[in-house]
C-alpha positions in Angstrom: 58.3 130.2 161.4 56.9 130.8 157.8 56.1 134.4 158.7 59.3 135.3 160.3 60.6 137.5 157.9 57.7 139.3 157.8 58.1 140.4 161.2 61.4 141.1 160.5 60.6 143.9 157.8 57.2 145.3 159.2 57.3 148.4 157.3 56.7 146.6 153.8 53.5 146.4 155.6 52.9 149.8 156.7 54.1 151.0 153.3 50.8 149.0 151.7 48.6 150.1 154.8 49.4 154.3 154.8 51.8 153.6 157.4 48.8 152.0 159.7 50.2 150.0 162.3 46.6 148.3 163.3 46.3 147.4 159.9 49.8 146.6 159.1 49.5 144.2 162.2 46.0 143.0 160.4 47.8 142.2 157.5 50.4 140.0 158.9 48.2 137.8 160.4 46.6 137.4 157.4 49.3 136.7 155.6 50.5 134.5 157.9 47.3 132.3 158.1 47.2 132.2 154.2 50.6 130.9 154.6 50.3 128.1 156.6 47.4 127.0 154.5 49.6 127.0 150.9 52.2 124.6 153.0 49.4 122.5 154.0 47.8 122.5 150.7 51.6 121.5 149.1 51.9 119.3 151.4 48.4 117.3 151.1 49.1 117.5 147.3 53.0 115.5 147.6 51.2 112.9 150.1 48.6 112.3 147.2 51.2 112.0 145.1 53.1 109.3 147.2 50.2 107.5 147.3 49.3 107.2 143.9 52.6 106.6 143.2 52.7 103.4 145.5 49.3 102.2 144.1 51.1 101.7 140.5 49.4 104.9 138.8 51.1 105.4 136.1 53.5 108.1 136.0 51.6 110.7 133.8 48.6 110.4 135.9 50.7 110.7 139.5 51.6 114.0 137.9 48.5 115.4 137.3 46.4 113.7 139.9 45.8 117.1 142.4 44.2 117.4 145.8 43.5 120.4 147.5 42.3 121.9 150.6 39.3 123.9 151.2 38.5 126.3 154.3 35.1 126.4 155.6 33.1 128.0 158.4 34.0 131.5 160.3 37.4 131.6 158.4 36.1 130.8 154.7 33.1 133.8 155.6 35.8 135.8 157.0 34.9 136.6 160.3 37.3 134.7 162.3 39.1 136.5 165.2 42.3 136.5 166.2 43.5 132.9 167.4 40.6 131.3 165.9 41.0 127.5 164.8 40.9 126.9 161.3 38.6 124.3 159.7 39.8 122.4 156.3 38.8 119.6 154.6 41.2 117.3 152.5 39.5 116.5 148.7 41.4 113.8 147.6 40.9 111.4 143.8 38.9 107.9 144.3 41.8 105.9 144.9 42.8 107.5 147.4 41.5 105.6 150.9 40.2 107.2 154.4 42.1 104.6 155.7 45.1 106.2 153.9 44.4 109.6 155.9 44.2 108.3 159.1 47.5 106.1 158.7 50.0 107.2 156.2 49.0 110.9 155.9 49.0 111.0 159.9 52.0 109.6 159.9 53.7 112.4 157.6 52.1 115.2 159.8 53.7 113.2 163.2 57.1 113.9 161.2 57.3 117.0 160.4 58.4 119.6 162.7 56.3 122.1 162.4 53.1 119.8 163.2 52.2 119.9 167.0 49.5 118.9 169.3 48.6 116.0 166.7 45.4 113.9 167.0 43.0 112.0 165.6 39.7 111.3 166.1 38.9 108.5 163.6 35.3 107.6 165.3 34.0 111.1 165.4 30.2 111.9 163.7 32.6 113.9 160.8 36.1 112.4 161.8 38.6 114.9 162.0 42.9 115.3 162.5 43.0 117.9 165.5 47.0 119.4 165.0 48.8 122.6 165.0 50.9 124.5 161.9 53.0 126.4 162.9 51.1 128.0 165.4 48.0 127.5 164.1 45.1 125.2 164.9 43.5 123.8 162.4 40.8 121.0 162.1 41.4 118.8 158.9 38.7 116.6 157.4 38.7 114.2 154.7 36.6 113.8 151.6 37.2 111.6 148.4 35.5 112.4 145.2 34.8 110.0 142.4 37.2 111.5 140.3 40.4 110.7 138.8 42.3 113.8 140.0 41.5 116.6 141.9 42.1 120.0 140.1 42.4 123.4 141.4 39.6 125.5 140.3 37.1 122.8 141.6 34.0 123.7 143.0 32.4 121.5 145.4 28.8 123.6 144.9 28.2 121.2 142.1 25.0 118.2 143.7 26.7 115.5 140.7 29.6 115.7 143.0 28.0 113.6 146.0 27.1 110.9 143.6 28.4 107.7 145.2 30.3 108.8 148.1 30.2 107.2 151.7 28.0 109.2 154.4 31.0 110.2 155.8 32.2 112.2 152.7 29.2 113.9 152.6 29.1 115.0 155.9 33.1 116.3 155.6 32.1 118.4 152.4 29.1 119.7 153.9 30.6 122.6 155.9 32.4 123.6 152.6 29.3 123.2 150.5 27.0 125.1 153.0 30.0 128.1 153.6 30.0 128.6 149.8 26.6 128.6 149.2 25.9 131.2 151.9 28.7 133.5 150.3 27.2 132.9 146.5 23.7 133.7 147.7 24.3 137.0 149.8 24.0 140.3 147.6 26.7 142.2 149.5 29.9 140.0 151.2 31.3 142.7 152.8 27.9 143.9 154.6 27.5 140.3 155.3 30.3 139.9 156.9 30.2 143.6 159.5 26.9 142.4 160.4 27.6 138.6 160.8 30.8 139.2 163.1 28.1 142.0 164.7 25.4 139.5 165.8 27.8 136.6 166.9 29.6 139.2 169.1 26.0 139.4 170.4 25.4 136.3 170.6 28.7 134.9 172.3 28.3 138.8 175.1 25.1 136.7 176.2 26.5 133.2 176.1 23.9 131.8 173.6 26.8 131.2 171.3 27.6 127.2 171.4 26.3 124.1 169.5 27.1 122.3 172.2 25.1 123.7 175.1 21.3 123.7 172.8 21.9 127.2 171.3 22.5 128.1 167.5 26.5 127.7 165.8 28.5 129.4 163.3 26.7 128.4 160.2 23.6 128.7 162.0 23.7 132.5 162.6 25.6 133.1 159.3 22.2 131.8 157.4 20.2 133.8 159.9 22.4 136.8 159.0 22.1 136.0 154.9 18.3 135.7 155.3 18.6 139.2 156.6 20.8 140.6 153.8 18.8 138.8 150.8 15.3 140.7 152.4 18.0 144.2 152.6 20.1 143.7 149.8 21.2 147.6 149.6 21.2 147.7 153.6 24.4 148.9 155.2 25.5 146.7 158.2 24.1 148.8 160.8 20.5 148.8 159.4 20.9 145.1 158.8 21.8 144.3 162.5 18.9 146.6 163.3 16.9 144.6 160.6 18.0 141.5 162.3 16.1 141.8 165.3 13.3 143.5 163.8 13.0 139.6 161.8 13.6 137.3 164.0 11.8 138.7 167.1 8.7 138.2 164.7 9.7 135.4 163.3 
């Protein structure tokens, strides 16, 4: 496991928390999620690389050709709970093929060890790989961009970015697009956050939690939540949850 040795040598942890062993525990997990992620992100970025490689790129641009993965939803807001899934989405170059993702970038996840629980669900409204790292669930989309190479301080914010893509790379890089916006436009993250992981506790207590069964989502009670922190930008969490209901019972 990638986190073993942290577990190993907790009180490196407790040193950096005053010796807190809630918040040493905290920090593990963290840790542990981040992680996962920088294998998966190595590892989408040497699959890229293979690929290139065996569509004759030339060597130069193999090297420098990128990929990355992006979080969205409740963990990229960073309210997730404990054994919460993770969703990601794959931003691969233009030569790159969906085809590719669901074939030869499957079949590199079926191999490794580390990888269980692996599906896919090619025909899905925003087709997705369903698999477990290491522990951790995680639900990986797939978006190409019409660029030559991916680099790692892209933004996908950016509206020239959706020139020329296939509805099904929109609809991938819309849960990244919509996540980052909500985070850019709130005055306070951290209030944000205490009162967003506030009202979905609410929400989920009374079982109107579920996208599924009619009621409102995720994103949908995080923009909800960011309304109420842009009209109470110097709010603390507890007036905004108060705030909250004061809005939207009128609303």
């Amino acid at each position: 496991m990638i986190a073993l040795w942290v577990l190993k040598f907790p009180y490196l942890f407790l040193e950096r928390e005053h010796h807190s062993p809630f918040s040493a525990l905290k920090s593990i997990f963290v840790f542990y999620r981040l992680a996962v992620l920088g294998k998966l992100n190595s590892f989408v970025k040497e699959w890229i690389a293979e690929i290139s490689e065996s569509k004759n790129l030339p060597p130069s641009a193999v090297a420098n050709v990128g990929g990355k993965i992006f979080t969205f939803g409740s963990y990229r807001l960073g309210v997730h709970t404990k054994g919460a899934d993770i969703d990601a989405l794959c931003v691969a170059p233009r030569h790159v093929e969906r085809t590719d993702f669901f074939s030869s970038f499957f079949e590199k996840l079926k191999r490794h060890d580390e990888i269980k629980d692996l599906r896919a669900v090619e025909d899905a409204f925003v087709p997705v790989i369903k698999f477990k790292f290491d522990g951790i669930e995680i639900d990986l989309l797939f978006a190409r961009l019409a660029l030559q190479s991916i680099p790692d301080n892209l933004d996908l914010r950016g509206d020239s970015l959706l020139r020329n893509l296939d509805i099904r790379c929109i609809r991938s890089l819309n849960g990244c697009r919509v996540t980052d916006e909500i985070l850019y436009l709130v005055p306070n993250k951290e209030n944000f956050r205490l009162t967003l992981r506030a009202i979905k506790l609410w929400a989920k207590r009374r079982g109107i939690y579920s996208n599924m069964l009619g009621f409102l989502g995720g994103v949908s009670w995080a923009m909800l939540v960011a309304r109420t922190c842009q009209l109470y930008p110097n709010a603390v969490a507890a007036t905004l949850v108060h705030k909250f209901f004061l809005v939207f019972s009128k609303w």
